[in-house]
C-alpha positions in Angstrom: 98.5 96.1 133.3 100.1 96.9 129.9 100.8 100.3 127.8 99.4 99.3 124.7 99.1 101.2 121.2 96.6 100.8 118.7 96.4 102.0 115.3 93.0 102.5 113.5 93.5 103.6 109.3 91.4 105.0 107.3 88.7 101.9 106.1 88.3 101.3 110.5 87.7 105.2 110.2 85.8 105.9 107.5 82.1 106.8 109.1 81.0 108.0 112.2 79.4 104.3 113.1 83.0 102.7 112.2 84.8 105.5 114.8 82.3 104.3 117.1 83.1 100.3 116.4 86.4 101.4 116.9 85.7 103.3 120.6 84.0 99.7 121.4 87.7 98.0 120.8 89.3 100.9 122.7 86.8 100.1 125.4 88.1 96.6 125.7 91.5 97.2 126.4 90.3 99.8 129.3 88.4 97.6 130.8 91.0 94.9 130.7 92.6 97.4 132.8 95.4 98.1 130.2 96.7 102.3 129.3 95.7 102.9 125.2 97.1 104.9 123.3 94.9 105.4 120.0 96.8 106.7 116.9 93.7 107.4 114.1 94.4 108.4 110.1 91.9 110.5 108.1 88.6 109.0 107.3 88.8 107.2 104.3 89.2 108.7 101.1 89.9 112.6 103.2 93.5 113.0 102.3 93.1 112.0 98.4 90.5 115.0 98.5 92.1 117.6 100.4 95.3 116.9 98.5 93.2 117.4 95.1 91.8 120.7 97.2 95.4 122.0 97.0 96.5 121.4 93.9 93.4 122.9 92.6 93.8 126.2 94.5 97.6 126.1 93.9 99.1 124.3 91.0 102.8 125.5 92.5 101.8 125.0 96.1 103.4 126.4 99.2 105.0 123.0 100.6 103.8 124.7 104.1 100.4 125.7 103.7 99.5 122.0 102.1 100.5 120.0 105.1 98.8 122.3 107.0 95.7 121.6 104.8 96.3 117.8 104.5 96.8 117.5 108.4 93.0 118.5 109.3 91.8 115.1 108.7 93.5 113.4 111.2 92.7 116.2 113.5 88.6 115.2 112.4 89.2 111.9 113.5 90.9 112.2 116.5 88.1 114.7 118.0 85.3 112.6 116.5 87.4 109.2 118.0 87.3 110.8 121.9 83.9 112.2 121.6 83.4 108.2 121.0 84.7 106.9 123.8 83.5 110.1 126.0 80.0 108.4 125.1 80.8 104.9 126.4 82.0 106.7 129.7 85.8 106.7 129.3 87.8 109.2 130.4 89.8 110.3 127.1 91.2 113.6 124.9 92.4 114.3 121.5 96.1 115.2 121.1 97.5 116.9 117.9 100.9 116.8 116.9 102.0 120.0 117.8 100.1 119.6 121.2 102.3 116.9 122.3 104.6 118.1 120.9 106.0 115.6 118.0 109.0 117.1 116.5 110.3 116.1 113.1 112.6 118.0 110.8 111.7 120.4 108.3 111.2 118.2 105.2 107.3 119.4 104.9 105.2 116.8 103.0 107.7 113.9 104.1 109.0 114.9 107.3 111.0 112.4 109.9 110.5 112.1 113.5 113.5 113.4 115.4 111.6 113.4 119.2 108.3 113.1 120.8 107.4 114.6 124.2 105.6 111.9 126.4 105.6 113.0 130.2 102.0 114.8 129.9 100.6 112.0 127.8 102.3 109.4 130.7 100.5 111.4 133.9 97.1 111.5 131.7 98.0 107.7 130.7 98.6 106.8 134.6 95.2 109.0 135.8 93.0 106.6 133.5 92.7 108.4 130.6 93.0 107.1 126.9 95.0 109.3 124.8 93.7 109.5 120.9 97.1 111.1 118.3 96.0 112.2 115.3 98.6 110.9 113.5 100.6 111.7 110.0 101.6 115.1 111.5 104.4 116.6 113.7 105.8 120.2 114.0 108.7 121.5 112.4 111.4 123.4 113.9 109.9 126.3 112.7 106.7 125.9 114.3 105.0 124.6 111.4 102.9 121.8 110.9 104.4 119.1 109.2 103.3 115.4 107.4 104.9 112.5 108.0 104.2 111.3 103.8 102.9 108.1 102.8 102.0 105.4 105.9 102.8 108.6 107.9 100.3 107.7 110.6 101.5 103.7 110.9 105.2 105.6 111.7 103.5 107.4 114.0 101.9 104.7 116.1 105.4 103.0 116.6 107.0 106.2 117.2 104.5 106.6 120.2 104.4 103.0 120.7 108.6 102.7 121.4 109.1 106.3 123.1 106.1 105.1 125.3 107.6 101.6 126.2 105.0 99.8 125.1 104.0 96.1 125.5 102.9 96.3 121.7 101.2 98.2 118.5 98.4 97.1 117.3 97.8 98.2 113.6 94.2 97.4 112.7 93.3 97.6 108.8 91.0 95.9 107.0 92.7 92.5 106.6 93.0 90.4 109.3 97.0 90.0 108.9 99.8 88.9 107.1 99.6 86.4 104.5 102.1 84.3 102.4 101.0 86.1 99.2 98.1 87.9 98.3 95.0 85.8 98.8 93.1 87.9 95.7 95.1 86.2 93.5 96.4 82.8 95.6 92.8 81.0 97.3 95.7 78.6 99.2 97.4 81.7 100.9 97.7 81.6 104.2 97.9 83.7 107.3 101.4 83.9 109.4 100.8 83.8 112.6 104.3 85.2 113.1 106.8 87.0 110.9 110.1 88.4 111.3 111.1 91.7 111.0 113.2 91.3 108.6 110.8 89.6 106.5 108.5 92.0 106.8 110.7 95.2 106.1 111.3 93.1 102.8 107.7 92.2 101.9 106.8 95.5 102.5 109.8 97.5 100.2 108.9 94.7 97.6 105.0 95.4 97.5 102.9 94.1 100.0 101.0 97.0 101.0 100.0 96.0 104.7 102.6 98.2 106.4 105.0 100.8 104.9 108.6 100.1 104.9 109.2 103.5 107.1 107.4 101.8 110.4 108.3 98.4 110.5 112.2 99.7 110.1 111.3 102.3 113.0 109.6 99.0 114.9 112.5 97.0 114.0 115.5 99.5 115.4 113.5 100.0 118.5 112.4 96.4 119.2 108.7 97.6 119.1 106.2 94.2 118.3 104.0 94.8 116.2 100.6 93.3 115.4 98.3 93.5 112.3 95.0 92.8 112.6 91.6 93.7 111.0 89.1 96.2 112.8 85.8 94.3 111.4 86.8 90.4 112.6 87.6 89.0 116.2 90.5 86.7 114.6 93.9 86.7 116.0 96.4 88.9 113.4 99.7 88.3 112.6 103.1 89.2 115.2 106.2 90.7 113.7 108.6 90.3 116.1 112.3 89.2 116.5 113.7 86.6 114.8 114.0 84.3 117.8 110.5 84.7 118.6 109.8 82.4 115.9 109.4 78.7 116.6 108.8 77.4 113.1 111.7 77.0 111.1 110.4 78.4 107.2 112.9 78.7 104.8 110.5 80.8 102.5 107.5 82.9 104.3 106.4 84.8 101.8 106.3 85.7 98.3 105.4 89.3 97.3 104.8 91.4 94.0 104.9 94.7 92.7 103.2 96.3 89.8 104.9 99.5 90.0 107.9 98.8 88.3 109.1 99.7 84.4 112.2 98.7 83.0 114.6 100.6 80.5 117.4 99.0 78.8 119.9 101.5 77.2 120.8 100.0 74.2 124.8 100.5 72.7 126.5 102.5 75.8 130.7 102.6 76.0 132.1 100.0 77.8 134.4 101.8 80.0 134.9 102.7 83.8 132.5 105.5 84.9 129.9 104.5 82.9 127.5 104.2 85.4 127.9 106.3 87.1 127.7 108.9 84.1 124.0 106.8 83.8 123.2 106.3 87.1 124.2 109.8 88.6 121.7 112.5 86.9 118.9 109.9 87.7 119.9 110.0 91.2 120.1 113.7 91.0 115.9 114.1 89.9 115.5 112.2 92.4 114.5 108.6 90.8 115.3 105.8 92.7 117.1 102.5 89.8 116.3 99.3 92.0 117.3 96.3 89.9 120.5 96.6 87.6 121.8 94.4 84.9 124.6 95.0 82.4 125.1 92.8 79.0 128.4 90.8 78.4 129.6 93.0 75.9 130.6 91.4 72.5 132.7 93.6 70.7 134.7 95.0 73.9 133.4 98.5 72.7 129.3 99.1 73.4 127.0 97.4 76.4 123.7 97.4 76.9 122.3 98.5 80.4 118.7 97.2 82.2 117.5 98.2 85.2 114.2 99.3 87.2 112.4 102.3 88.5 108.7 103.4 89.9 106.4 103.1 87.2 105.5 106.5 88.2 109.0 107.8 87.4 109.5 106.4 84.0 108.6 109.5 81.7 110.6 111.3 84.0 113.6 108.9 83.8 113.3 108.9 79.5 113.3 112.6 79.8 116.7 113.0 82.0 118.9 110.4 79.9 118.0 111.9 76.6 119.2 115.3 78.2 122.5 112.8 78.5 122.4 111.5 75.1 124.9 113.5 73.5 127.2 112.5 77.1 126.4 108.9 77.0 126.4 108.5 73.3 124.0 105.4 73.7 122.3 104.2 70.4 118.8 103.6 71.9 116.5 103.7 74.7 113.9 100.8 75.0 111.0 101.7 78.1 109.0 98.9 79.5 105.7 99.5 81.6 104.3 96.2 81.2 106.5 94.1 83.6 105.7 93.0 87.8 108.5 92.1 90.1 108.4 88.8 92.0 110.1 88.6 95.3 110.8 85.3 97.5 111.2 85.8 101.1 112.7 84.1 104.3 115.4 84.1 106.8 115.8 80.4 106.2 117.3 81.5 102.8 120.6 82.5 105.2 121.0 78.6 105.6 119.6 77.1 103.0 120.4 76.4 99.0 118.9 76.2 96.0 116.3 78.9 96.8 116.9 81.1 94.1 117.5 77.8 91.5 114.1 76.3 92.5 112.8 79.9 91.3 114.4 80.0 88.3 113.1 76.1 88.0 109.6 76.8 88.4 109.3 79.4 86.5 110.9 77.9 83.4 108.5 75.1 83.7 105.5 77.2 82.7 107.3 79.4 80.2 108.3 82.3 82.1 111.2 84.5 80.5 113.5 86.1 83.5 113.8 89.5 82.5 116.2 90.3 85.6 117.6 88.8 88.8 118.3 90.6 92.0 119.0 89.3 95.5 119.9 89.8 98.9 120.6 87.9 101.8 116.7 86.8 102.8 115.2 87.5 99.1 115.6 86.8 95.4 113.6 89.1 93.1 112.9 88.4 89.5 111.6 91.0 86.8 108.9 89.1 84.5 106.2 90.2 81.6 103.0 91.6 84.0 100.7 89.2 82.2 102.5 85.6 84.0 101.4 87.6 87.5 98.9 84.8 88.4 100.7 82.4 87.1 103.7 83.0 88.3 102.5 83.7 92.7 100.8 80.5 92.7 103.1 78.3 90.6 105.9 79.7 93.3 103.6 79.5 96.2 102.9 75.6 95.3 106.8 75.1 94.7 107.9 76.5 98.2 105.1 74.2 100.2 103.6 77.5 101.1 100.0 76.0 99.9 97.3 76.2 102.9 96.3 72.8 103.3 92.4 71.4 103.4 
């Protein structure tokens, strides 16, 4: 018999015959003779309107009172998700953050688990009965309800899933696991039936959208596996486990993008110490995160020029804090650009292998691609390019790498 934890979003949420699809799943692992713990999001498309609720009742909103109103949706689904699986005769209940209790810190909107409080939810667990989290939501030392902020319920699944000692975490979504790329644009992606945590943490910061970054760190610090798999097809998912876990020796798994990046290059900035950090510092202070940096070989010994990346989202914001700066920077110019995607390559076989990065650089070159900037770490190498070589450019790179599915 195994603890197990399974995760249901929104799309396996999203009507009343989908919650009871989902009891029908739960039902399997019971009768397998496994304990389930089920972590449920809002029903699809709840949040976005409760959210739009608040800021139409409250431009200037009391931090407080909106996680309070964006909680109730997983507090819905959890109740509708037991009364489910009360039908099919299983013994289960409907737990709310507070009720457990799950305690996070006082950051209300994007709050962080600091403990959860599992010895009720064990007994129930060892008595038979399934336990269904509404998850995204906590309690704040205060006593205050609190949200866990984007992927907030996925954090909360492994946070249950690792204080629980759990055999595994089953995320189910509406893709059927992790693939190489994204199979909307590449036909010849294919599905992993592992991947590395590691990997993963970096597909997920660089764009893939199956997991957020938050969970599969918390999943990799606590040695939680994890399993991704779709709640409308009996196919296997993808693992993300340990390193050593994987037999097949890749030196590229997967290749992901991101859309929602702009670039600024300030044009004519002094080229002396503390530069940078005269740039670089009020940004960090409105809170906008630069990702990829580049700095010009400066001609005349006098005046640089300075490119890096932010959240698309961020960019007005970003123009409007270094022009406050102007007059402190003395820069000549500033030169925004929305229209750009990032391209990342990813694998742990890039800690043993060269030329990585140069058949990148290769491969692009070959079908015209201008490298607008380079960044790297130990298992990646990310390049900025013009948004319309997208296509191009994933399966061009997914062909180069031998990632291609084959017939």
């Amino acid at each position: 018999m195994a603890r197990i934890v399974q995760k249901f979003g929104g799309t396996s949420v999203a009507d009343v015959e989908r919650i009871k699809h989902v009891a029908l799943r739960v039902k399997r692992e019971v009768d397998a003779g496994h304990q389930v713990v089920v972590v449920v999001s809002a029903m699809a498309g709840t949040t976005n309107r409760l959210v739009e609720w608040t800021g139409q009742t409250s431009r200037l909103h009391d931090a407080r009172e909106y996680d309070t109103v964006v909680a109730s949706g997983e507090q819905v689904t959890a109740g509708l998700t037991a009364l489910a699986l009360q039908d099919l005769g299983i013994a289960a209940r409907s737990w709310l953050g507070w009720q457990i209790p799950i305690r996070t810190d006082d950051v209300h909107g994007k709050a962080r688990i600091e403990s959860i409080a599992t010895a009720e939810i064990k007994q129930r667990l060892s008595e038979g009965q399934v336990a269904v989290v509404a998850g995204f939501q906590g309690i704040g030392p205060d006593g205050r309800i609190t949200t866990l902020g984007r992927g907030g319920s996925d954090t909360s699944a492994v946070a249950m899933a690792a204080e629980l000692g759990a055999e595994r975490c089953d995320v189910f979504t509406d893709v059927d696991g992790i693939y190489t790329t994204d199979p909307r644009i590449v036909a010849k992606a294919r599905k992993l039936d592992r991947i590395a945590f590691e990997e993963m943490l970096e597909m997920a910061s660089q764009g893939a959208r199956v997991l957020e970054t938050r969970s599969v760190a918390m999943a990799m610090n606590n040695r939680v596996r994890l399993q991704v798999l779709s709640s409308f097809t009996d196919t296997p998912g993808t693992l993300v486990v340990d390193e050593d876990e994987i037999v097949e020796n890749r030196v590229v798994s997967g290749i992901a993008y991101s859309r929602d990046e702009a670039k600024i290059t300030v044009e004519g900035v002094a080229d002396r110490p503390g530069v940078a950090a005269a740039l670089f510092g009020p940004l960090a202070d409105d809170a906008i995160n630069v990702d990829m940096i580049v700095q010009n070989v400066s001609a005349d010994g006098a005046t640089t020029d300075m490119t890096f990346t932010i959240a698309r989202a961020d960019l007005d914001r970003a123009l409007a804090v270094l022009q406050r700066q102007r007059a402190a920077l003395g820069f000549r110019a500033l030169k925004p650009d929305s229209n750009v995607v990032k391209i990342s390559v990813i694998g742990v076989g890039m800690r043993s292998h060269a030329g990585v990065a140069q058949l990148m650089f290769k491969t692009l070159a070959e079908r015209g691609i201008n490298i607008q900037v380079i960044s790297t770490s130990e298992i990646k190498v990310s390049v900025l390019i013009a948004a319309d070589y997208t296509e191009l450019a994933l399966r061009a790179l997914h062909t180069a790498y031998g990632l291609d599915q084959t017939e």
